[in-house]
C-alpha positions as CSV (number, residue, x, y, z in Angstrom):
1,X,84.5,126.2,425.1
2,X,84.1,129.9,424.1
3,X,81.6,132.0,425.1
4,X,79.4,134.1,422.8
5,X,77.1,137.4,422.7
6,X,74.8,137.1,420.3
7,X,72.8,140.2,419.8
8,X,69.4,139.7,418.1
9,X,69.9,136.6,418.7
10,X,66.0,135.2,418.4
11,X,65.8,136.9,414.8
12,X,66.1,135.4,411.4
13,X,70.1,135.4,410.8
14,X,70.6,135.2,415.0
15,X,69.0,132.4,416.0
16,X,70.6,130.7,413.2
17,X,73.5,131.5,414.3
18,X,72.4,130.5,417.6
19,X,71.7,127.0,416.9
20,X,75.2,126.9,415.0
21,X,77.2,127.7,418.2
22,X,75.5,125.9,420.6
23,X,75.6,122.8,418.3
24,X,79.7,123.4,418.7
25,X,79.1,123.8,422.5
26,X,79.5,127.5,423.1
27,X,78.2,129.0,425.6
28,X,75.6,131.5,424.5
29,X,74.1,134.5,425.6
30,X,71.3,136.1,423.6
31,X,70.5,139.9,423.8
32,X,66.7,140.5,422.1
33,X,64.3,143.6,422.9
34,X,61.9,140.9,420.9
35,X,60.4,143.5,418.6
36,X,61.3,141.7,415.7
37,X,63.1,138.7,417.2
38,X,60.4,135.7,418.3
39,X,61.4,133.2,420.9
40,X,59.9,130.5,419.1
41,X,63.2,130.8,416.9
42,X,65.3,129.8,419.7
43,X,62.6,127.9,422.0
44,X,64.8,124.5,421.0
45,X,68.2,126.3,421.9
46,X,67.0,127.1,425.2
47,X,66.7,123.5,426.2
48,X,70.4,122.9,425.6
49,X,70.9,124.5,429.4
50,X,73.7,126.7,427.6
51,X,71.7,129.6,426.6
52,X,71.3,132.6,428.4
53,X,69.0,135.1,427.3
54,X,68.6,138.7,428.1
55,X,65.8,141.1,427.1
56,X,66.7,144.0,426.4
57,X,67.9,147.5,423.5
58,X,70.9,146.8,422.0
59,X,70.8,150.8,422.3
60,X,71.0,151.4,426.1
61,X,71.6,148.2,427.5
62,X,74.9,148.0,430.1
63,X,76.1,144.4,429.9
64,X,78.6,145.1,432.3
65,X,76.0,144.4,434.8
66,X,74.6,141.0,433.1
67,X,77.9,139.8,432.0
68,X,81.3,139.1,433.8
69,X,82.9,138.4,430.5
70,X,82.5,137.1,426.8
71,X,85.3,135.8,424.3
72,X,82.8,136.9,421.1
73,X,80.5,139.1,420.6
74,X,78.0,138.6,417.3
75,X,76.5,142.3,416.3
76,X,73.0,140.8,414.5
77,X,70.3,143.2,416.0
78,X,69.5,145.9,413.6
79,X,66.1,147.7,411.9
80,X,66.4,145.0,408.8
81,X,64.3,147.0,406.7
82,X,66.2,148.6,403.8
83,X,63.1,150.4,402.7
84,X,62.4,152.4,405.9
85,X,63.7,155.9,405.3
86,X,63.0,157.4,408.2
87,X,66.4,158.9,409.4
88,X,66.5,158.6,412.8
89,X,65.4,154.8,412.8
90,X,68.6,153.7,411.1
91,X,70.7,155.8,413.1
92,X,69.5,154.9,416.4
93,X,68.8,151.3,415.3
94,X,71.8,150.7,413.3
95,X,74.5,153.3,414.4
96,X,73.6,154.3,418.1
97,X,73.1,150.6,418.8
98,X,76.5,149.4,417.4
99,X,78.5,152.2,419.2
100,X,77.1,151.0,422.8
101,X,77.2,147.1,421.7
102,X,81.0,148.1,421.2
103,X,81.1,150.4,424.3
104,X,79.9,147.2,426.1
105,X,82.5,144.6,424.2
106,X,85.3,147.0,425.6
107,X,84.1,146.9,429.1
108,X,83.8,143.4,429.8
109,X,87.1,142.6,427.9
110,X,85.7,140.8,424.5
111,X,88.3,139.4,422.2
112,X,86.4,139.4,418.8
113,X,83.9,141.2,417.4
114,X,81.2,140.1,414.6
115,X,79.2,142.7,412.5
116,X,76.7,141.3,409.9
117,X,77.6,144.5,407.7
118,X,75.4,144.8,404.0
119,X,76.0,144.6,400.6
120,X,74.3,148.1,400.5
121,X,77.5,149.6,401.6
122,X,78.7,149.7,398.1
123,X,75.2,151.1,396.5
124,X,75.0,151.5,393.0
125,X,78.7,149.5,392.1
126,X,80.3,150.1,389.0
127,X,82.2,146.9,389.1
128,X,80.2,143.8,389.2
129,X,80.9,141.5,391.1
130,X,82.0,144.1,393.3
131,X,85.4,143.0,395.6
132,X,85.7,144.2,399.5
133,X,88.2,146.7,398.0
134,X,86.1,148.6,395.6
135,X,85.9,152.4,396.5
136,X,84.3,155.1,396.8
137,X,81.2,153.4,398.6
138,X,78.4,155.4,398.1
139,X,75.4,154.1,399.7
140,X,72.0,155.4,398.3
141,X,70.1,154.5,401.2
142,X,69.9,155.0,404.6
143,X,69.9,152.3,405.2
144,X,73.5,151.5,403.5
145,X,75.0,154.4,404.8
146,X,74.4,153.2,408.5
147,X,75.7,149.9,408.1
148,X,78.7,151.8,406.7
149,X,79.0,154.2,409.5
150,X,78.6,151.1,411.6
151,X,82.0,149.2,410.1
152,X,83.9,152.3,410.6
153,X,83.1,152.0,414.4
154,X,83.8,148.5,414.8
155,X,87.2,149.3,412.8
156,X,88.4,152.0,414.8
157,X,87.5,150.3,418.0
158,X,89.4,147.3,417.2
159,X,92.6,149.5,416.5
160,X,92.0,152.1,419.2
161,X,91.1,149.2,421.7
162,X,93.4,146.3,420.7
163,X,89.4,143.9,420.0
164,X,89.8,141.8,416.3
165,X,86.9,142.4,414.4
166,X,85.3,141.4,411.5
167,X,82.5,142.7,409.2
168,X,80.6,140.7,407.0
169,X,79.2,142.5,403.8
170,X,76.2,139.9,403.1
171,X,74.4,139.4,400.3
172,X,70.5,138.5,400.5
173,X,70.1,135.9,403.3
174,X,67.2,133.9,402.6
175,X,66.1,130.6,404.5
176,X,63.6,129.3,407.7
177,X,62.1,131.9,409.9
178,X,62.3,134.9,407.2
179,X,60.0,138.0,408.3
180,X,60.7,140.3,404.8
181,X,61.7,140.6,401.7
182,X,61.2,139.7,398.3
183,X,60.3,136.1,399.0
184,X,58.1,136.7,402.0
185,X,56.0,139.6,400.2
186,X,55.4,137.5,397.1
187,X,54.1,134.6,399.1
188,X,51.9,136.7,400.9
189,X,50.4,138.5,398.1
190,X,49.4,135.3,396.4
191,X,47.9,134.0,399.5
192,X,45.6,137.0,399.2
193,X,45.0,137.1,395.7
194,X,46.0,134.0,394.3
195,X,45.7,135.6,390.6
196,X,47.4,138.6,390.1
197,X,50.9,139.4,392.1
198,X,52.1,143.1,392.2
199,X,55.9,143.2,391.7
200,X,57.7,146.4,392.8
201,X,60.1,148.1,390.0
202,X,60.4,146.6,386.4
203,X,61.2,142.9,387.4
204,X,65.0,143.3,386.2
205,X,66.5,144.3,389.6
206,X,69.1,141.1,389.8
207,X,70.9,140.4,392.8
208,X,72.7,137.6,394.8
209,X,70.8,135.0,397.6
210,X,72.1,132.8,399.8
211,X,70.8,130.1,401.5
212,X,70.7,130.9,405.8
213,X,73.1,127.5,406.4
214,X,75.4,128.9,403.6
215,X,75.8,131.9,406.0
216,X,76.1,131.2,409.4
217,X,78.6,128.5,408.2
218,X,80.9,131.2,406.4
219,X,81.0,133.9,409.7
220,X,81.8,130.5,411.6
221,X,84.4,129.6,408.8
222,X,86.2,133.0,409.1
223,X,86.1,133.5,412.8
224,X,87.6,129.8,413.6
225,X,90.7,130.9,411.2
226,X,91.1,134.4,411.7
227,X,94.6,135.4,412.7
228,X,97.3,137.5,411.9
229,X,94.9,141.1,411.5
230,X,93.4,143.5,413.8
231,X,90.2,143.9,411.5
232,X,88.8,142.9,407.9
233,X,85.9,142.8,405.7
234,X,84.7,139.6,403.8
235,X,81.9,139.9,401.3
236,X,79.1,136.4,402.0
237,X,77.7,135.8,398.7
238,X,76.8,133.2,395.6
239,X,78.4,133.7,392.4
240,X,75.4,134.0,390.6
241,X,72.5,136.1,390.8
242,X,68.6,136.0,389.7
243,X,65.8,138.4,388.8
244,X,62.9,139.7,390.5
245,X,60.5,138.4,388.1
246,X,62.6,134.9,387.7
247,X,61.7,134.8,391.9
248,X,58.2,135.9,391.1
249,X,58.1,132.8,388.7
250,X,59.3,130.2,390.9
251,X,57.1,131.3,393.7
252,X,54.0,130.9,391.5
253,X,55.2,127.7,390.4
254,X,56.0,126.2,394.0
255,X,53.0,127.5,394.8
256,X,50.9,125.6,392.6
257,X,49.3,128.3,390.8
258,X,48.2,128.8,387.3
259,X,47.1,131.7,385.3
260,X,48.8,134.5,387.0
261,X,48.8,138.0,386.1
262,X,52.5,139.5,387.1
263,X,51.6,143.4,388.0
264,X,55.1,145.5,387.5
265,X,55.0,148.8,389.9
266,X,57.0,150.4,387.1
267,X,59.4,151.6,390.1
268,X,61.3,154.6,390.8
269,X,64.6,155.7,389.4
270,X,65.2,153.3,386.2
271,X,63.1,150.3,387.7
272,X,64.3,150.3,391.3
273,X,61.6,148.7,393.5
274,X,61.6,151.6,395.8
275,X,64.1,154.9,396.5
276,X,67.0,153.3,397.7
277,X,67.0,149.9,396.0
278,X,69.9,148.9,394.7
279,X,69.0,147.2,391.0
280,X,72.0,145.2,390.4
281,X,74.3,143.2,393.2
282,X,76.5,140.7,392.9
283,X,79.4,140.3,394.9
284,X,82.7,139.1,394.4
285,X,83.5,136.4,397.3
286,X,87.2,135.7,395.9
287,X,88.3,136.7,398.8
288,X,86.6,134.8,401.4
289,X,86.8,131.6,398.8
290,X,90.7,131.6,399.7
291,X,90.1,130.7,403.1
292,X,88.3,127.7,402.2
293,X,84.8,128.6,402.1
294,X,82.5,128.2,399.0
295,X,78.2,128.3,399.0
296,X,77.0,125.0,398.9
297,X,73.8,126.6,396.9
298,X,73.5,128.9,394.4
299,X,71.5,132.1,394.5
300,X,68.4,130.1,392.5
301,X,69.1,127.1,394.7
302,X,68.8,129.1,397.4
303,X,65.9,130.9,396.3
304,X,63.9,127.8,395.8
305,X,64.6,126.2,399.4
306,X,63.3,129.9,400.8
307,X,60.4,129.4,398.8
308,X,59.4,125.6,400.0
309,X,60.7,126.6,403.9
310,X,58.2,129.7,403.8
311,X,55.2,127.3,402.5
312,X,56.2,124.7,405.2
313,X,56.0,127.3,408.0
314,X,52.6,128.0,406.7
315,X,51.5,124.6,406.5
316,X,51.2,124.8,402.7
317,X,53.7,122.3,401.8
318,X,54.7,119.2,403.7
C-alpha cells in the first residue's frame, strides 16, 4: 500500500483526511506542532498500528532524518485564519512552511504532492462561479496572497524537480472537529447570549460550503486518477452557495432558540465581515466534475450537518 505524509495531520481537514487513508490501508505519518491540531482528532487512527506521528514545525522540521521515504505528501498545516493580518504570520506559516515541506518532499524522493490551496486565491472574482482558469488573481488578503505564493512553489518544484503535484482551491470546509469560522462563532455567541447574536458585515456576504466527507473524498478522487500532467489546480466546491444571515437563521433554529435579535456589524468595505473578506464565492467545479466527482451535499446541506455535528461535540444535541 502507499505511504503518506500528512502534515497537520491532527487538525480539522487533516485528520479527516487521516482517517480516509488509513481506512484504504495507507500507511500514515502525521507531522503536527499541535498548536492548533488536537490529538483527540486522530486518538482512534492511532490504534490502527499504521500511524506514525511526529511532533513537530512544518517550518524547520528535516524529515530526512524521521523518514526514509514517502510515496505522498499531503501539505494541510497552515495558520487557518483568514482574518489574521499580521504579515509575517502568513508568510512564515503559510509560505516559509510550504517551501521546506517541499524542500523535504525532494529529499526523501516523494512522488506526489497535495496542497489544500484557497478559494481566496481569486479574491474579489469578477466571474461567478469562478473556473481554475480565471486570471488576474488578485488576492485581497494576506491571507490569499500566501496560499497563492504557496501554489506557485509547489508548481515550479514539480517541474524543476520532476514531483506531480496538485493544488486544491477549496471552498468553505465545514464538518466534525471545526475550530473557526462562521459556524463555530455563531454557536458560540448564542451559548453566551442566547438572545441577541452579533453578525459581522451586512449578512449578504454568500459563499459556497462543503461538507468535510465531500472533501477528503474529492483530493482522494483526483489523486487515485491523476496521470498524464506534471501539476494542476482543481477548485473543491458545491454549486450553490448561502448567506450569512441564511447560516445565522439555521443555527438559531437548530439551536432551539426563539426571539432572537440578529446584531449586523455593518462591516467594512461594502459589507465585508472584516478587511479582507471576500463577500461573494462561488466556484465553478466543472472541471473536477469531469473526472467523476460531484458533492454529495449542497452548500445548505452541508451547512446544516456542521450545525448539528458542532451541537453534538458540545453535548447539546444527541
Amino acid at each position: 500500500m502507499p505511504s503518506a505524509l500528512v502534515t497537520g495531520g491532527a487538525g480539522f481537514i487533516g485528520s479527516h483526511l487521516v482517517d480516509r487513508l488509513l481506512g484504504e490501508g495507507w500507511e500514515v505519518t502525521v507531522l503536527d506542532n499541535f498548536s492548533t491540531g488536537n490529538f483527540e482528532n486522530i486518538k482512534q487512527a492511532f490504534k490502527t498500528g499504521r500511524l506514525k506521528i511526529i511532533i513537530g514545525d512544518a517550518k524547520i522540521i528535516d524529515l530526512s532524518g524521521e523518514l526514509e521515504s514517502i510515496d505522498y505528501v499531503f501539505h494541510m498545516a497552515a495558520n487557518p485564519d483568514v482574518r489574521e493580518i499580521t504579515p509575517s504570520v502568513h508568510f512564515q506559516e503559510n509560505i516559509s512552511a510550504t517551501f521546506n515541506i517541499l524542500e523535504c518532499s525532494r529529499k526523501i524522493g516523494a512522488k506526489f504532492f497535495v496542497f489544500a490551496s484557497s478559494s481566496t486565491v481569486y479574491g474579489d472574482a469578477l466571474k461567478l462561479p469562478t473556473p481554475e482558469d480565471y486570471g488576474p488573481l488578485k488576492p485581497i488578503s494576506l491571507y490569499g496572497a500566501a496560499k497563492l505564493a504557496a501554489e506557485g512553489l509547489v508548481s515550479s518544484y514539480c517541474y524543476t524537480f520532476g514531483m506531480t503535484g496538485v493544488s486544491f482551491r477549496l471552498a468553505n470546509i465545514v464538518g466534525p472537529r471545526l475550530t473557526h469560522g462562521v459556524i463555530y462563532d455563531f454557536i458560540n455567541k448564542l451559548r453566551e447570549n442566547p438572545k441577541r447574536l452579533e453578525i459581522l458585515g451586512d449578512g449578504t456576504q454568500k459563499k459556497s460550503y462543503v461538507w468535510i466527507e465531500d472533501c477528503v473524498e474529492a483530493m482522494f478522487h483526483v489523486v487515485k486518477r491523476f496521470k498524464d500532467s506534471r501539476y494542476e489546480v482543481y477548485n473543491i466546491g458545491s454549486e450553490d452557495w448561502v448567506t450569512v444571515s441564511e447560516i445565522a437563521d439555521m443555527t438559531i433554529e437548530l439551536m432551539g432558540l426563539k426571539n432572537v435579535e440578529k446584531v449586523f456589524t455593518g462591516g467594512v468595505n461594502g459589507g465585508r465581515g472584516w478587511i479582507g473578506d471576500v463577500k461573494l464565492m462561488n466556484l465553478d467545479i466543472s472541471k473536477i466534475r469531469s473526472t467523476g466527482w460531484k458533492p454529495k451535499y449542497t452548500s445548505k446541506e452541508a451547512v446544516k450537518l456542521a450545525i448539528e455535528a458542532r451541537l453534538r461535540e458540545l453535548g447539546l444535541k444527541p
